[in-house]
C-alpha positions, 0 to 999 in steps of 0.5 A: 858494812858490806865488804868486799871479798877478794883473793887478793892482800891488802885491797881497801873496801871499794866504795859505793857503786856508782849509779849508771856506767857509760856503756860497754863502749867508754870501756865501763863494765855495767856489771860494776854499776847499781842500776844495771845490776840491779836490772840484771838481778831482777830479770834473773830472778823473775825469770828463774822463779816464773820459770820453777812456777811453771814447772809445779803448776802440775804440782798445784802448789803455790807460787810462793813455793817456787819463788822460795826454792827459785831465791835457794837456787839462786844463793850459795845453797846452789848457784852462789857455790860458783864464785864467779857467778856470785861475784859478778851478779850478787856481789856483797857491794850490791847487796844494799841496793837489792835489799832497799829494792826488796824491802821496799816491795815488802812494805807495800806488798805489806800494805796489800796484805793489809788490804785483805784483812777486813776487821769486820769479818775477824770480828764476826768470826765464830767461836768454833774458827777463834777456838781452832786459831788459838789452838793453832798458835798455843799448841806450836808455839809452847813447843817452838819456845821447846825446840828453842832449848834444844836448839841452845844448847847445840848450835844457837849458843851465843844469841838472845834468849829471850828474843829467841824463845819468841822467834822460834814461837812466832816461826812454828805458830804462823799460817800463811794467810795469803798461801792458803786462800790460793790452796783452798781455792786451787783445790775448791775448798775456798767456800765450803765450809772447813773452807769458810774455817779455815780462812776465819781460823787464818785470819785470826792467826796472821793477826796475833802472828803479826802482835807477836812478832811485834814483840818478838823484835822489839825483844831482839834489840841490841840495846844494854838496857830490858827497858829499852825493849819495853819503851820499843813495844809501848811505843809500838802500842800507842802508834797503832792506837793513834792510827786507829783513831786517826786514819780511818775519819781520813780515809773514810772522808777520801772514800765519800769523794771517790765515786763509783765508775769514776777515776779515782783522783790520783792525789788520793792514790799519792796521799795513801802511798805517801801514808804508807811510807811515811807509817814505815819511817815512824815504826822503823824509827821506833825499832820494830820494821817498817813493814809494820807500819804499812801493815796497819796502814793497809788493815785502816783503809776502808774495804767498801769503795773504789779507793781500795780496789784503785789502790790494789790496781795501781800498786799490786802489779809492780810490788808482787811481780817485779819488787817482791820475788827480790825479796825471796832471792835476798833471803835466799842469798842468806840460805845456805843448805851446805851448813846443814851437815853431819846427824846432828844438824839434819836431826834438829832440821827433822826435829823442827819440822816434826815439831812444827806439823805436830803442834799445828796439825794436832793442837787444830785436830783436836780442837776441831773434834772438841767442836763436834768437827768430823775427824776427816774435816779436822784432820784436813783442817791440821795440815790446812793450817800447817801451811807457812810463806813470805810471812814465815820467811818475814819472821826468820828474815828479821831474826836473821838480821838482828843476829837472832838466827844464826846461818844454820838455824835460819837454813833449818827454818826456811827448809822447814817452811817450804816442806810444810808447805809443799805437803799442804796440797798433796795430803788434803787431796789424799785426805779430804776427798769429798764422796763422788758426785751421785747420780741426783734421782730427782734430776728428771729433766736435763732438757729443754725439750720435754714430754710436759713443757708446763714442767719447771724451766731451770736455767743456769745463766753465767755471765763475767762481767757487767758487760751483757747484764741487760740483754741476759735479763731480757733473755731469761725474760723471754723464757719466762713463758706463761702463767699457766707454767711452773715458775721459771728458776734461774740461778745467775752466776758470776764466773771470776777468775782466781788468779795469783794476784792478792786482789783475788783475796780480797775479791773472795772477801767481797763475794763471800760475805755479800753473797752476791757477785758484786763488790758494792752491796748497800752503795748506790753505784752501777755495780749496786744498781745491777744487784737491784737489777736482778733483785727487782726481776727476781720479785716479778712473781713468776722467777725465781733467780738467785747469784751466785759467784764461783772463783776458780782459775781459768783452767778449770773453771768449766768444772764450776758450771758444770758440778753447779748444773748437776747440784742446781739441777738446771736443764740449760747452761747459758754462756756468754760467746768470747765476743762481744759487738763493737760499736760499728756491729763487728764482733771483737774478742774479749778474752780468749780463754773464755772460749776454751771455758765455753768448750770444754762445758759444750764436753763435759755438761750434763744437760743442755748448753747454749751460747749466747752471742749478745748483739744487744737483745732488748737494747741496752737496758732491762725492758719490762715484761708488759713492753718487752717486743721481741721477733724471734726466729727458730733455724730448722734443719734437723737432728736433737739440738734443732729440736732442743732449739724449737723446744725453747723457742716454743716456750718463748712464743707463749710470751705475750711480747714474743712473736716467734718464726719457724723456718724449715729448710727441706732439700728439693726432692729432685736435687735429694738423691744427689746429695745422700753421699754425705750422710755416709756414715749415718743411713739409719740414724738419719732416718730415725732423726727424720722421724722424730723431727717430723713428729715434733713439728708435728706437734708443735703445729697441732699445740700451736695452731691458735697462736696468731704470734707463730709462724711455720714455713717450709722452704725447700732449697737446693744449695747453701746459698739459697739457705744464707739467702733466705735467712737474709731475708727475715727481717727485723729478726731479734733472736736466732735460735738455732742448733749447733749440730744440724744434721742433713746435707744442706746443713752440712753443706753450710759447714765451711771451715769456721773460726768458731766450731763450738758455734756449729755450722748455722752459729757459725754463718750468723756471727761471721763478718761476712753475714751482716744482721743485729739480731743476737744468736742462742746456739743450743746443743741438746744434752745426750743422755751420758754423764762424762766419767772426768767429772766424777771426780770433782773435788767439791765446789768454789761457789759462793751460793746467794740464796 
């Protein structure tokens, strides 16, 4: 019963708070009512904990870190030492609101939690990973139940022996399953191989934590009989056995009714949610939590299919960003640091800590060495598996409440926690540090542009979305060239970002074991048909194309294209412009943050780069390569990324259906000394490009004489506007290919100040509102011979490989 705490004698318990107040007018405090409290509370908390998570980002540690030091601060550890603070924004009377809310985000955080486990995949898991996750629950829980004794006999004297064996096992054993997908990803780790184990390893782990902790509770019940807690687990037992016979045919026949690009049917949603509170109120009326239900509700629905991906989408936001950092506060209310004091309570705290990393690091060390794992791998595995959070604190929470934990031993615990997890990142960045990326001595061709364009053509084409697939396929097709050439190798690859979202768990699941970065393999659905797509023109004989998926943040993701350009050994990136075409011909944004992934790959690729502005090349489907008809035009003014631009455009001419147009802009000889000024700081430069540039047109005319499908011109011009008007007058015009940094001075006379630098100044001209044409745009910057010194250093790659 919660009580209310005052200075004062004789006061009575004041009831419960009323609902709403009447405003500050009618003379009602709104600090004495629930629902403006409780908003209160959830506004401080979400700002307080976003705010931590911010500021430990340069840190790379998880945000469950932040949220549990953000609940710390907020409790009687530091903030709650201010008993105005504490009895005007948490006072004990609004605790029971606060805990229901947080509970309440717990279940369903549950139930996502649930979702991320597949069974399948914890079935398929290898004996090395099930051997390393048995290892790394025996060896910490054999010494937790042994710290459990020293803990008994100084400050937990008057609890529930048996129940507290089991908590301080089940405490040290966890690995936090969710935390330590985000560190492996956040350190692109999540689809290597110590990866891939890790994640088997954990998977199996958060399952027997979870049986556990099952018995854990119903051993800490407070009933006289050993008999009761018997009947508790046993009834527990035959409600998961009855869900797994029940459930799934439900969910399975609810599946085959929700179709794919189709809204799911709300009754659907309502009747899984309604499934999920109503698995809770059985397995808290059996005396195990109610988050236990939820769970194993969330583990039943189906993974394959929009059901659970609408389910993630109408749930995850409001439970993981509002409701469940109350959780984190509500436990953190029960933290206490101060009743850590004296030798002795800071000698048990570092005894459970090194108890916890010992067994967990070297139970896992040693068996991963037993498996023939390399010593650096295993040790890298240890610390990996060492990582505790919200499941950790779940456990202590509930041995809090049922009088297992005492105030001392809890603060031990949660302390314990957030260390070992906060050493997680730092020690395997010093420890597993994957040998710097070697220059490859067979990686000869970096460009387009060639001594021998019969040579291999490898392209990696990246794409974020279903948005572009067609025209993206008619542009590899286009590339494609003749017969008489070496086989065109494409490597396509889905950029998805790793955000916090439990859904990105899930999302890894999916592209790990298609091997495709699709969701829906082996479903006829729109997702499936595109994975057809890609098939069916990888089988045309003369491509070679393989999807891939890499899952990283926004924030580094450029390093994901680039250290697969360099391992695939592409001399092209292609990337997708940050806009896309509306339906009246205007370029619209689509996010913002892919233009900063496009500029930041223009800065470090070590081959060419080209960004592809899509105004829907070839229509909006795949056109065959017997009809593709495609009229392409090369922008010629001058300098290595012009030249790179004829190169491809030269290849695409040797397409039977491509028909292709040189135009080069020369400055009238009258008007050309007048203009030298600019080039000021390139004289010789200048000349050398001049050089070079005649000497490949050069070349290109004497290969391409015979060609009845290519057309060379040379239009003199005295000013950019006679540029912009002869570029209006192509017609019927496809695809411009053109170099995004020109160099002479009518080409510098067309750079205006532009919204788009990375596009150049010709890129820029043809995506500007003001210049109206449906033809798509492929900017292409030729690579210059030095390897950035930033990505030597990349810590290995987030890539799911589907070859």
């Amino acid at each position: 019963m919660a009580t209310n705490i005052t200075n004062g004698v004789g006061h009575i318990c004041p009831g419960p708070m009323k609902a709403t107040s009447n405003g500050a007018f009618q003379g009602d405090d709104p600090l004495h009512f629930a629902l403006p409290l409780a908003i209160l509370q959830i506004c401080l908390v979400l700002v307080v904990t976003r705010l931590l998570a911010f500021l430990m980002k340069p840190l790379r540690q998880p945000r469950v870190i932040a949220e549990i030091i953000g609940g710390i601060l907020l409790g009687p550890s530091a903030l709650g030492r201010n008993q105005m603070y504490i009895s005007k924004i948490f006072p004990p009377k609004s605790l029971t609101v606060l805990e229901t809310l947080a509970n309440l985000g717990l279940l369903f955080f549950l139930f996502l939690a649930g979702l991320e486990l597949d069974p399948k995949s914890i079935r398929r898991t290898g004996k090395k990973a099930l051997m390393i996750a048995m290892a790394g629950i025996s060896f910490p829980f054999a010494l937790g139940i042994g710290s459990s004794f020293v803990l008994r006999q100084t400050i937990s004297k008057d609890v529930n022996s048996a129940a507290f064996l089991v908590f301080m096992g089940v405490a040290l054993s966890i690995t936090a399953f969710p935390v330590l997908a985000r560190i492996l990803a956040e350190l692109k780790l999540l689809t290597t191989d110590i990866g891939r184990m890790a994640m088997s390893a954990a998977a199996v782990n958060d399952v027997a934590a979870w049986i556990l902790l099952a018995l854990a509770v119903a051993l800490s019940g407070t009933g006289q009989s050993p008999l009761i807690s018997l009947w508790v687990f046993l009834s527990g037992c035959i409600f998961v056995i009855c869900c797994i016979l029940i459930v799934p045919p439900i969910f399975k026949w609810m599946a085959l009714r929700c179709h794919e690009g189709e809204p799911v049917d709300e009754v659907y949603i309502c009747a899984t949610l309604a499934a999920v509170l109503a698995a809770g109120f059985v397995t808290d009326t059996i005396g195990i939590h109610a988050m236990f239900g939820a769970f194993v509700i969330g583990i039943l629905v189906p993974k394959d299919g929009p059901l659970a991906g609408a389910l993630v989408e109408k749930v995850e936001d409001l439970v993981s960003g509002l409701f469940l950092p109350l959780y984190f506060v509500s436990s953190g209310l029960k933290t206490n640091i101060a009743t850590i004091r004296g030798l002795q309570s800071w000698g048990l705290f570092v005894l459970v800590t090194v108890t916890a990393c010992f067994g967990k690091i070297v139970g896992t060390v040693l068996v991963s060495l037993f498996c023939k794992v390399p010593f650096r791998e295993a040790v890298t595995l240890g610390f990996l598996m060492n990582t505790k959070g919200l499941v950790e604190l779940i456990v202590l929470n509930i041995g809090k409440d049922r009088n297992v934990l005492n105030d001392q031993t809890f603060s031990i615990m949660v302390l314990m926690a957030v260390f070992t997890t906060f050493i997680t990142t730092p020690v395997v960045i010093a420890v597993y540090k994957p040998a710097k990326r070697a220059i490859l001595a067979n990686y000869k061709y970096r460009t387009v542009e060639r001594e021998n364009p019969d040579t291999q053509l490898r392209i990696l084409a990246c794409f974020h979305s279903t948005r572009n697939i067609a025209s993206l396929l008619n542009l590899l097709e286009a590339s494609r060239g003749t017969e008489k050439r070496e086989k065109l190798s494409v490597y396509a690859l889905h950029l998805m970002e790793l955000s916090e979202r439990s859904s990105a768990i899930l999302m890894v699941h999916k592209a790990r074991r298609n091997g495709l970065p699709f969701w829906h393999k082996g479903h006829r659905s729109d997702s499936s048909n595109i994975v057809v797509a890609f098939e069916t023109y990888g089988q045309l004989g003369r491509v070679s194309i393989k999807p891939m998926t890499s899952i990283s943040s926004m924030s580094d993701m450029h390093e994901d294209v680039c250290s697969t350009a360099e391992s695939k050994r592409a001399a092209i990136i292609i990337l997708p412009f940050h806009k896309h075409q509306r339906l009246d011909g205007s370029l619209e944004v689509t996010r913002s943050d892919f233009r900063w992934v496009n500029k930041r790959v223009l800065e470090h690729a070590t081959c060419s780069v080209g960004i592809f502005v899509d105004r829907g090349l070839g229509g909006n489907s795949h056109v065959a390569a017997s009809n593709v008809s495609c009229f392409v035009t090369v922008l010629f003014f001058g300098g290595q990324d012009d030249r790179e631009a004829l190169a491809y455009g030269s290849r695409m001419a040797d397409h039977p259906g491509i028909s292709l147009m040189v135009i080069r802009f020369l400055v009238e000889p009258n008007i050309a000394g007048h203009n030298t000024i600019v080039n000021v700081e390139s004289g010789s430069s200048t000349t050398n490009s001049s050089s070079l540039d005649n000497d490949v047109l050069t070349n290109f005319k004497k290969t391409k004489a015979n060609n009845n499908t290519i057309k060379y011109e040379e239009k003199p011009v005295e000013n950019s506007e006679q540029v912009i008007s002869t570029i209006r007058e192509i017609g019927n015009c496809n695809l411009f290919l053109v170099g995004r940094s020109p160099v002479g001075e009518i080409a510098l006379a067309l750079n205006k100040r532009s919204d788009c630098p990375e596009l150049g100044p010709v890129g820029s001209l043809l995506t500007s509102p003001d210049f109206s044409t449906a033809a798509s745009v492929l900017v292409v910057q030729q690579y210059n011979g030095q390897v950035p010194l930033d990505l030597d250093s990349i810590s290995g790659q987030d890539l799911t490989d589907g070859e």
